[in-house]
N, CA, C and O atoms as a Tinker XYZ file with bonds, in Angstrom:
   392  protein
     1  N     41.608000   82.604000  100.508000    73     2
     2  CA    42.337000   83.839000  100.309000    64     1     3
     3  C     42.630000   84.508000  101.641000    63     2     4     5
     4  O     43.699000   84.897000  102.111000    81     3
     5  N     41.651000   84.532000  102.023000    73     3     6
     6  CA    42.180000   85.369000  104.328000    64     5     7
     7  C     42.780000   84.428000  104.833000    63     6     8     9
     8  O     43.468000   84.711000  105.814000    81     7
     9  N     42.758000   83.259000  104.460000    73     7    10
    10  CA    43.648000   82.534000  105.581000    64     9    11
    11  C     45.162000   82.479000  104.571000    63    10    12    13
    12  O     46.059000   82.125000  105.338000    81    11
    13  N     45.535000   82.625000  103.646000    73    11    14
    14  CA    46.293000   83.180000  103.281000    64    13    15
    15  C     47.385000   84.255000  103.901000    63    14    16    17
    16  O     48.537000   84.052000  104.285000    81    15
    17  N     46.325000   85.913000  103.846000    73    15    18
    18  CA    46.237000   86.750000  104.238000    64    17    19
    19  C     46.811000   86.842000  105.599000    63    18    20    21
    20  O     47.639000   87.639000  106.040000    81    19
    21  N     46.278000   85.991000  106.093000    73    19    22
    22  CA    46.398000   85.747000  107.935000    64    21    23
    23  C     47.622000   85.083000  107.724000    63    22    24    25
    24  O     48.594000   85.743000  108.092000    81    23
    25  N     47.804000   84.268000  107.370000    73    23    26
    26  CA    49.374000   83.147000  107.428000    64    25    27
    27  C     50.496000   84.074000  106.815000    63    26    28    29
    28  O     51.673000   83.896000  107.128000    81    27
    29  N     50.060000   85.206000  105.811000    73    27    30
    30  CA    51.185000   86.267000  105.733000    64    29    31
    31  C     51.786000   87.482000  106.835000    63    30    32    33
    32  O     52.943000   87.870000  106.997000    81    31
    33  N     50.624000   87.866000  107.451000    73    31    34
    34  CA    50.557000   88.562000  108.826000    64    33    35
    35  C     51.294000   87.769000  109.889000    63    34    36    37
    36  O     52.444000   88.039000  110.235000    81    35
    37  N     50.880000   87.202000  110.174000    73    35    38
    38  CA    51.437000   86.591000  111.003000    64    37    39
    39  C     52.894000   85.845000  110.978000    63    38    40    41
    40  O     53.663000   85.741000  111.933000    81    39
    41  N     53.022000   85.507000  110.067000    73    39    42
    42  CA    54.561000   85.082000  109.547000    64    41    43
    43  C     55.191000   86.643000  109.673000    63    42    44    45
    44  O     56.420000   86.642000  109.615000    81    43
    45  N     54.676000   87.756000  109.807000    73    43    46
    46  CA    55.575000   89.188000  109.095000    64    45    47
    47  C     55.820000   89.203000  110.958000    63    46    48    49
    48  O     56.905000   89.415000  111.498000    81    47
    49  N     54.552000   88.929000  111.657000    73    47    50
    50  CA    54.719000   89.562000  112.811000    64    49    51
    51  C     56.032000   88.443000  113.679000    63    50    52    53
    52  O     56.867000   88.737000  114.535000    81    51
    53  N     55.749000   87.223000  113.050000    73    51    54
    54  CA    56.996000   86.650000  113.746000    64    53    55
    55  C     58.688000   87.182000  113.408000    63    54    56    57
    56  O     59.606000   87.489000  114.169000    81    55
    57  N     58.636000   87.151000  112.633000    73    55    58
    58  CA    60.137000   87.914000  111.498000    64    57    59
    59  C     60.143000   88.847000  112.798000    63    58    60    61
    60  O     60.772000   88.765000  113.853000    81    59
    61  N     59.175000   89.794000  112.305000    73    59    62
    62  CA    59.342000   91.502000  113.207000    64    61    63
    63  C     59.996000   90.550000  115.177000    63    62    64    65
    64  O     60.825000   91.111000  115.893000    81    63
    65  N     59.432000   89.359000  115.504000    73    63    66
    66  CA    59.668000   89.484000  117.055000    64    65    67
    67  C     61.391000   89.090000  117.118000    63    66    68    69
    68  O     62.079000   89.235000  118.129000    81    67
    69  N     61.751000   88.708000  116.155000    73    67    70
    70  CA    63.398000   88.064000  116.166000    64    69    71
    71  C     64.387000   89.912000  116.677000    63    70    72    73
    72  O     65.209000   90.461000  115.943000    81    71
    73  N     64.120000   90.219000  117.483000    73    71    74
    74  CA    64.629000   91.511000  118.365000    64    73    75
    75  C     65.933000   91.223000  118.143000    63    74    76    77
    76  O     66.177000   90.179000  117.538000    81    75
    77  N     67.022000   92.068000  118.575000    73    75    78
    78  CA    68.185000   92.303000  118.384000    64    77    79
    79  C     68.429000   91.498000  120.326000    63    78    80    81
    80  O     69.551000   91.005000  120.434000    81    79
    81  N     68.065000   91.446000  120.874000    73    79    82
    82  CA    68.204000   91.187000  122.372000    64    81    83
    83  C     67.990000   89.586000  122.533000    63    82    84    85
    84  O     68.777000   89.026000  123.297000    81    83
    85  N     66.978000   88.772000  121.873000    73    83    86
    86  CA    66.463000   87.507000  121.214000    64    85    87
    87  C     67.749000   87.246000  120.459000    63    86    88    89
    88  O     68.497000   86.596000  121.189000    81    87
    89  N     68.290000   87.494000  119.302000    73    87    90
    90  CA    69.019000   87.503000  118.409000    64    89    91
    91  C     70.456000   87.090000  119.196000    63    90    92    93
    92  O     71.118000   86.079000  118.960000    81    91
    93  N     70.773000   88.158000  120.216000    73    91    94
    94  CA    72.209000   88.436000  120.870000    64    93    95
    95  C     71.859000   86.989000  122.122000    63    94    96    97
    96  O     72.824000   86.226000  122.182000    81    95
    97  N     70.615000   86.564000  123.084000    73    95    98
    98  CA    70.512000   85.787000  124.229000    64    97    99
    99  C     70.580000   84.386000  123.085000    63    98   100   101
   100  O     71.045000   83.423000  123.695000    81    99
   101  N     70.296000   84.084000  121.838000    73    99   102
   102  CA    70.431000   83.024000  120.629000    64   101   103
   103  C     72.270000   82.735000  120.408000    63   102   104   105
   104  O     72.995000   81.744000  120.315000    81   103
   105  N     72.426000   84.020000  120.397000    73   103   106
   106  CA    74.316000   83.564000  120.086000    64   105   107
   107  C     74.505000   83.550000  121.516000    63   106   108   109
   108  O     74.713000   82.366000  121.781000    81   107
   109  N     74.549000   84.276000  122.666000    73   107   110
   110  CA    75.340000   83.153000  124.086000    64   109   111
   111  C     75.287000   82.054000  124.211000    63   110   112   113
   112  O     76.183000   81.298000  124.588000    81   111
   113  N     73.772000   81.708000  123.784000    73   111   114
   114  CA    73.042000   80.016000  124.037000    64   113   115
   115  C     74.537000   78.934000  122.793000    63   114   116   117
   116  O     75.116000   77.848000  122.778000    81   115
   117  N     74.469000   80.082000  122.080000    73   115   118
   118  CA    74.824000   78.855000  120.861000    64   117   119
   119  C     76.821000   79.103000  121.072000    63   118   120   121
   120  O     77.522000   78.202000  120.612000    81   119
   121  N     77.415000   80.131000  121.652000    73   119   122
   122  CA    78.404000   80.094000  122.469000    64   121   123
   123  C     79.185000   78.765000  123.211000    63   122   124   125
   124  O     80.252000   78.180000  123.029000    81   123
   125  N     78.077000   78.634000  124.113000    73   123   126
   126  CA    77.807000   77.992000  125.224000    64   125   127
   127  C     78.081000   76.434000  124.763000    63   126   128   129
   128  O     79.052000   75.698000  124.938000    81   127
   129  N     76.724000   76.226000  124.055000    73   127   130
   130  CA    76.806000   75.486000  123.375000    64   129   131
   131  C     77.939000   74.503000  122.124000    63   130   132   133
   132  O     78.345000   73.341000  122.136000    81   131
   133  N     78.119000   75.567000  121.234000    73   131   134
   134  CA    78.372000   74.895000  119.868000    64   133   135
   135  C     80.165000   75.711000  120.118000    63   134   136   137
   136  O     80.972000   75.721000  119.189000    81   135
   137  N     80.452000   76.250000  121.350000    73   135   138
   138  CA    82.252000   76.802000  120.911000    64   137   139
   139  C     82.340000   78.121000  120.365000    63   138   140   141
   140  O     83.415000   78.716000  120.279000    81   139
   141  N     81.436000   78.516000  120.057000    73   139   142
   142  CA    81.867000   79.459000  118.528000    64   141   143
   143  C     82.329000   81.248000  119.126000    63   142   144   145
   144  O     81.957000   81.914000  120.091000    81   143
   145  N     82.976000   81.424000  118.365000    73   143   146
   146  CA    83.805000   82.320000  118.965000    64   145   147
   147  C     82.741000   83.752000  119.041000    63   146   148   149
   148  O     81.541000   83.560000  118.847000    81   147
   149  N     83.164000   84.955000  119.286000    73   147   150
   150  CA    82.998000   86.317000  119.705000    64   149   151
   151  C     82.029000   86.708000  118.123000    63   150   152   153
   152  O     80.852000   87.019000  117.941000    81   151
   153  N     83.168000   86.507000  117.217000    73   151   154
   154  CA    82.993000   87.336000  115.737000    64   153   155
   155  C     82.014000   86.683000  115.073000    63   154   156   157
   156  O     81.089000   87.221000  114.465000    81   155
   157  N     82.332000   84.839000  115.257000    73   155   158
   158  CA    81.085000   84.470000  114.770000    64   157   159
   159  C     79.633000   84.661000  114.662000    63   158   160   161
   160  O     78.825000   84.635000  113.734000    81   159
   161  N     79.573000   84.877000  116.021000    73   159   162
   162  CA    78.352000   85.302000  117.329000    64   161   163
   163  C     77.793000   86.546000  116.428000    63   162   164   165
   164  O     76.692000   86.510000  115.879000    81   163
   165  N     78.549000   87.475000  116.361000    73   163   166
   166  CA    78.332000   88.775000  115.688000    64   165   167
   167  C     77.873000   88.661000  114.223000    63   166   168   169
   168  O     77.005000   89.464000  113.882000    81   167
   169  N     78.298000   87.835000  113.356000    73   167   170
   170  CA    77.806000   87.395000  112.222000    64   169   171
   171  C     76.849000   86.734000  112.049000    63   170   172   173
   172  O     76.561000   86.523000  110.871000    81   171
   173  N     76.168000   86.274000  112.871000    73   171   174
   174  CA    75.643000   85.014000  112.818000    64   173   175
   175  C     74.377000   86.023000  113.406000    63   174   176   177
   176  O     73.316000   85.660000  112.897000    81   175
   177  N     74.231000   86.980000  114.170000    73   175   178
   178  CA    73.108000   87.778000  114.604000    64   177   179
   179  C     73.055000   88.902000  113.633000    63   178   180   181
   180  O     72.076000   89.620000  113.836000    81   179
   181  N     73.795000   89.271000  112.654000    73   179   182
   182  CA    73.877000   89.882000  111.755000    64   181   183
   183  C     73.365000   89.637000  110.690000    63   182   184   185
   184  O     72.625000   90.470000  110.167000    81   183
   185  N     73.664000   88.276000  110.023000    73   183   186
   186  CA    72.550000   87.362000  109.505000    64   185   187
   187  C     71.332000   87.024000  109.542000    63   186   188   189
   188  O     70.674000   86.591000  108.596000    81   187
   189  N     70.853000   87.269000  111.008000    73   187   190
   190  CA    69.766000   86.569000  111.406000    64   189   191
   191  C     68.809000   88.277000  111.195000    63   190   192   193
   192  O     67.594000   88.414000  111.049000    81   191
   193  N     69.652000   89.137000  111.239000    73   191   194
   194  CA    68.606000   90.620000  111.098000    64   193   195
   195  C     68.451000   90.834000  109.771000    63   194   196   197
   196  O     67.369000   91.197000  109.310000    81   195
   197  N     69.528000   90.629000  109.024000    73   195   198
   198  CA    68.850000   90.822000  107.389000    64   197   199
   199  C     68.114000   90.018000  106.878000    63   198   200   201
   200  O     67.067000   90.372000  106.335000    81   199
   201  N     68.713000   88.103000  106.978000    73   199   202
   202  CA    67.376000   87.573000  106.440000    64   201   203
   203  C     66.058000   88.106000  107.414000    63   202   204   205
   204  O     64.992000   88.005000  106.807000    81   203
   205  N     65.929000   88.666000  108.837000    73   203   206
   206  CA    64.610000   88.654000  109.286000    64   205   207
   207  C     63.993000   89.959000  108.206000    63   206   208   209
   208  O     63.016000   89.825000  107.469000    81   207
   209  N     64.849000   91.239000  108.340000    73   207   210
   210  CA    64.348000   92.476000  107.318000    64   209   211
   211  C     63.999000   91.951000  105.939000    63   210   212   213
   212  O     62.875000   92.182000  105.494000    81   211
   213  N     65.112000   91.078000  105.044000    73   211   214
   214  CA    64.455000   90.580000  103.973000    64   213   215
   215  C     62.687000   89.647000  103.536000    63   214   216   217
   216  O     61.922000   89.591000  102.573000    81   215
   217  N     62.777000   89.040000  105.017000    73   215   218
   218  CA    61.417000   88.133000  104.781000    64   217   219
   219  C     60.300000   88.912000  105.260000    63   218   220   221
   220  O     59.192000   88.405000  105.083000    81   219
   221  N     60.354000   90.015000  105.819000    73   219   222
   222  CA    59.412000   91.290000  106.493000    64   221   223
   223  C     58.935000   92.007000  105.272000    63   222   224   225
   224  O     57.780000   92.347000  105.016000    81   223
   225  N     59.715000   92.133000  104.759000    73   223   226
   226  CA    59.623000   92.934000  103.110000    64   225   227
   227  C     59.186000   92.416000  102.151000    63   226   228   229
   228  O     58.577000   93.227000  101.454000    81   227
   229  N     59.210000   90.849000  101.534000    73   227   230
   230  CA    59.008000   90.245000  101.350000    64   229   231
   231  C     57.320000   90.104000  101.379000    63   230   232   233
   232  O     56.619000   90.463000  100.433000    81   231
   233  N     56.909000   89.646000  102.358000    73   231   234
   234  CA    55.829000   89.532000  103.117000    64   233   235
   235  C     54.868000   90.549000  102.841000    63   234   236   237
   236  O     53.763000   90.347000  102.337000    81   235
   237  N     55.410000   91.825000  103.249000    73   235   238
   238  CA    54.257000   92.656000  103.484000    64   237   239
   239  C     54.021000   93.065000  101.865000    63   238   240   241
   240  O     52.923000   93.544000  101.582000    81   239
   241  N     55.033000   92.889000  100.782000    73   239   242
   242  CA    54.711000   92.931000   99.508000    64   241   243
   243  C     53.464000   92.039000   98.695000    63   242   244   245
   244  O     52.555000   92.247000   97.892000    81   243
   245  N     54.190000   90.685000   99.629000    73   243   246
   246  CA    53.030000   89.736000   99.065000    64   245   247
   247  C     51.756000   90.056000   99.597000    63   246   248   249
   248  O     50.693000   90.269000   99.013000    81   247
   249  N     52.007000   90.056000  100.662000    73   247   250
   250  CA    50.278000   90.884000  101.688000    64   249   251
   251  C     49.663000   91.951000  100.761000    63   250   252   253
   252  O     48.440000   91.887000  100.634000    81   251
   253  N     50.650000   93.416000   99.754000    73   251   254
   254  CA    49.871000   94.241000   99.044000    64   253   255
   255  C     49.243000   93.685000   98.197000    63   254   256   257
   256  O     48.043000   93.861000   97.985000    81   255
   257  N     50.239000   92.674000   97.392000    73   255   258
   258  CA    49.792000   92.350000   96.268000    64   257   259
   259  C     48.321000   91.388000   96.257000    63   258   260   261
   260  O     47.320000   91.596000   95.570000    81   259
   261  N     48.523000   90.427000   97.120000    73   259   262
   262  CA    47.130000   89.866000   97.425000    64   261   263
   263  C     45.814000   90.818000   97.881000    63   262   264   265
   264  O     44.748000   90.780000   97.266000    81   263
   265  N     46.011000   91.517000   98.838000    73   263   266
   266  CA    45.045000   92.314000   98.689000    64   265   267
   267  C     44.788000   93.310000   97.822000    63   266   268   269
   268  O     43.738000   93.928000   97.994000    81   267
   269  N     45.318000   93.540000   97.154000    73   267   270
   270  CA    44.929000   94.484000   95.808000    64   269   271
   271  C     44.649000   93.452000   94.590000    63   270   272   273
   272  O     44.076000   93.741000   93.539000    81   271
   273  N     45.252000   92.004000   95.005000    73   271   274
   274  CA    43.838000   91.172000   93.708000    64   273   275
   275  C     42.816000   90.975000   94.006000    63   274   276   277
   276  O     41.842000   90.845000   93.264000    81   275
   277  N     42.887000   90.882000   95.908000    73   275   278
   278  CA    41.325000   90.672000   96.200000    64   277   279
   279  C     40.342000   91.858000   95.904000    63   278   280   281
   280  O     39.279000   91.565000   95.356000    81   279
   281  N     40.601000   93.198000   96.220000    73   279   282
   282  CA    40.031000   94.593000   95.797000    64   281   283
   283  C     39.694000   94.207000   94.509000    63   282   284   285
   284  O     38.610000   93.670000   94.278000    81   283
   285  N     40.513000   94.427000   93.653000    73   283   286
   286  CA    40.229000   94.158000   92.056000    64   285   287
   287  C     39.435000   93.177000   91.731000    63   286   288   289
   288  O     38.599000   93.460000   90.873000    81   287
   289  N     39.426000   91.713000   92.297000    73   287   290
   290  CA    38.432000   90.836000   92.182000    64   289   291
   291  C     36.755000   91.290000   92.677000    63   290   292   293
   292  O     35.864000   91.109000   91.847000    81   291
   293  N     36.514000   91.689000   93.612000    73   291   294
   294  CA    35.561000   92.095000   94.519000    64   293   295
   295  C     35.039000   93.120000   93.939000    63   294   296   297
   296  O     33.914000   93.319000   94.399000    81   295
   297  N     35.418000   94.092000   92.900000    73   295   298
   298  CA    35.482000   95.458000   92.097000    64   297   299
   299  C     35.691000   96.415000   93.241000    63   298   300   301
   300  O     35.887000   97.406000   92.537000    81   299
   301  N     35.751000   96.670000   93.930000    73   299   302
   302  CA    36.020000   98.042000   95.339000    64   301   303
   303  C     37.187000   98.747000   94.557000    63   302   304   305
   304  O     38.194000   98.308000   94.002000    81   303
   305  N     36.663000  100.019000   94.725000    73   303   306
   306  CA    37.066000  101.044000   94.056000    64   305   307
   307  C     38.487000  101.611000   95.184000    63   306   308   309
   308  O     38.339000  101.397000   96.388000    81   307
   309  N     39.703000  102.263000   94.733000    73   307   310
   310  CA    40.669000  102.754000   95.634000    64   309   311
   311  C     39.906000  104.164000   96.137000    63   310   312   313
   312  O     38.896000  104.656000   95.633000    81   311
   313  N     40.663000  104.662000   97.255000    73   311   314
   314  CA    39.984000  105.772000   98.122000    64   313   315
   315  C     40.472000  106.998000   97.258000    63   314   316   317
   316  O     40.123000  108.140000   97.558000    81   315
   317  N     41.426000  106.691000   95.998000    73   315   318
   318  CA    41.649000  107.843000   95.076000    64   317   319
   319  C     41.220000  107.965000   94.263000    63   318   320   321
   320  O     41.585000  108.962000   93.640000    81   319
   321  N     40.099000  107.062000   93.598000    73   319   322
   322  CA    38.815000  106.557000   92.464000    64   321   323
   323  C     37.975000  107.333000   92.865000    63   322   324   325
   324  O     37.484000  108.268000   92.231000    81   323
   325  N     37.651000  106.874000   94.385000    73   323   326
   326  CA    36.718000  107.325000   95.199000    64   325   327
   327  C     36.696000  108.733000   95.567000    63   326   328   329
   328  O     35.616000  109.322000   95.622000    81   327
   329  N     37.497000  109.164000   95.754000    73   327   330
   330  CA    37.381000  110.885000   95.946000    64   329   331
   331  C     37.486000  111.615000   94.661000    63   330   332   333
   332  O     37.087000  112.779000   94.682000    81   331
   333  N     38.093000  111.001000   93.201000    73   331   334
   334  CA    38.036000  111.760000   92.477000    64   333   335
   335  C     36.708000  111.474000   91.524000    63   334   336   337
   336  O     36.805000  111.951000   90.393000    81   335
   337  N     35.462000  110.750000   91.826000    73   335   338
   338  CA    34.171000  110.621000   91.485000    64   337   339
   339  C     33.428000  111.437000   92.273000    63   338   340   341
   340  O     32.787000  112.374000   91.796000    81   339
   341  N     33.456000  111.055000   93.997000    73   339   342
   342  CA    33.247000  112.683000   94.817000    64   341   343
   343  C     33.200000  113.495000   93.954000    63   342   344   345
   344  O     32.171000  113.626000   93.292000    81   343
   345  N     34.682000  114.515000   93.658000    73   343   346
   346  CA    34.638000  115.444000   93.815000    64   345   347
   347  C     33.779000  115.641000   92.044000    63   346   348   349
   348  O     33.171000  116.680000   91.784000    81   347
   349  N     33.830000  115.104000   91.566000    73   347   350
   350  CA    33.003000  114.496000   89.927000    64   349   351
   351  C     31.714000  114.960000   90.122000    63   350   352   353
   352  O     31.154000  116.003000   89.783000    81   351
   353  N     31.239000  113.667000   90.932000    73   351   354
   354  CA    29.103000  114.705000   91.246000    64   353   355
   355  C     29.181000  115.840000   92.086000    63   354   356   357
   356  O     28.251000  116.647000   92.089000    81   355
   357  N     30.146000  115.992000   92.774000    73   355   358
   358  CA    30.019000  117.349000   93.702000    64   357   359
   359  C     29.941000  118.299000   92.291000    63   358   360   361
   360  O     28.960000  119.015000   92.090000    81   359
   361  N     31.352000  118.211000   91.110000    73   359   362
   362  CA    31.029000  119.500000   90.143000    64   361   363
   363  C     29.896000  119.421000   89.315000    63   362   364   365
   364  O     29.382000  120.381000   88.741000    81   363
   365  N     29.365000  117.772000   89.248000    73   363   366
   366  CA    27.949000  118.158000   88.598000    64   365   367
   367  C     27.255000  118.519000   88.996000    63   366   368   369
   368  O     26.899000  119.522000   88.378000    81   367
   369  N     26.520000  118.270000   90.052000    73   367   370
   370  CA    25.549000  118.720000   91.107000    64   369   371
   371  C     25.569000  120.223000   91.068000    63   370   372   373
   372  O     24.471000  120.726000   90.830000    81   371
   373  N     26.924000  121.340000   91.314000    73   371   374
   374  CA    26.719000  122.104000   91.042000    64   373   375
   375  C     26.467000  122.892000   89.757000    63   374   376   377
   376  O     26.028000  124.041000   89.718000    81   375
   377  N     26.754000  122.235000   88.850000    73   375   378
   378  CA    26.427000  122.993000   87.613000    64   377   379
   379  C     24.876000  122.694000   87.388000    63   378   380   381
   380  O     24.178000  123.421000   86.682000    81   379
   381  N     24.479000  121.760000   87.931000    73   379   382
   382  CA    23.206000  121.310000   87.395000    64   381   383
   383  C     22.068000  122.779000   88.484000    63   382   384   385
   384  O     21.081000  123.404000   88.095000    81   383
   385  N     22.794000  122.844000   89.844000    73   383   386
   386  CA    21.837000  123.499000   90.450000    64   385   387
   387  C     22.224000  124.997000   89.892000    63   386   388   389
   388  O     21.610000  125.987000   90.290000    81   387
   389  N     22.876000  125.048000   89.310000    73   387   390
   390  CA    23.221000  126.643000   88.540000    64   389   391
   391  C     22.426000  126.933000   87.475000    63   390   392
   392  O     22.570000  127.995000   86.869000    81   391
């Protein structure tokens, strides 16, 4: 399940490094290379930012969702369970010392 976890992180953090500057020095190379004109270039790095935003999103969804089966598996309570049991014995405690 963490190495999972880890292979989702890390896949999110690669997505996230595909920069707009990476993206733009990728179309000169492929310019250079493969012919392709001005507009293409522009499409083609345009492409390359939404699928990167789509698989970022993607990702960090699957990342919630796994860790909230692992929570749920493990029983660990959310930090809003958790404060509203707090504040639960805090009002018993006081009625009891009343």
């Amino acid at each position: 399940m963490l190495e999972f976890l880890e292979k989702a992180v890390l896949t999110a953090i690669g997505v996230a490094a595909i920069t707009q500057k990476k993206a733009e020095e990728l179309v000169a190379e492929m310019k250079d290379k493969y012919k392709i004109s001005e507009e293409e270039g522009k499409l083609f790095v345009d492409r390359i930012q939404v699928i990167a935003k789509d698989t970022k999103e993607k990702v960090r969804e699957m990342a919630e969702f796994e860790v909230q089966k692992t929570v749920d598996r493990l029983g660990l309570v959310s930090r809003e369970e958790f404060d509203r049991l707090s504040k639960r014995v805090e009002e018993l405690e006081s009625k009891q010392n009343n």
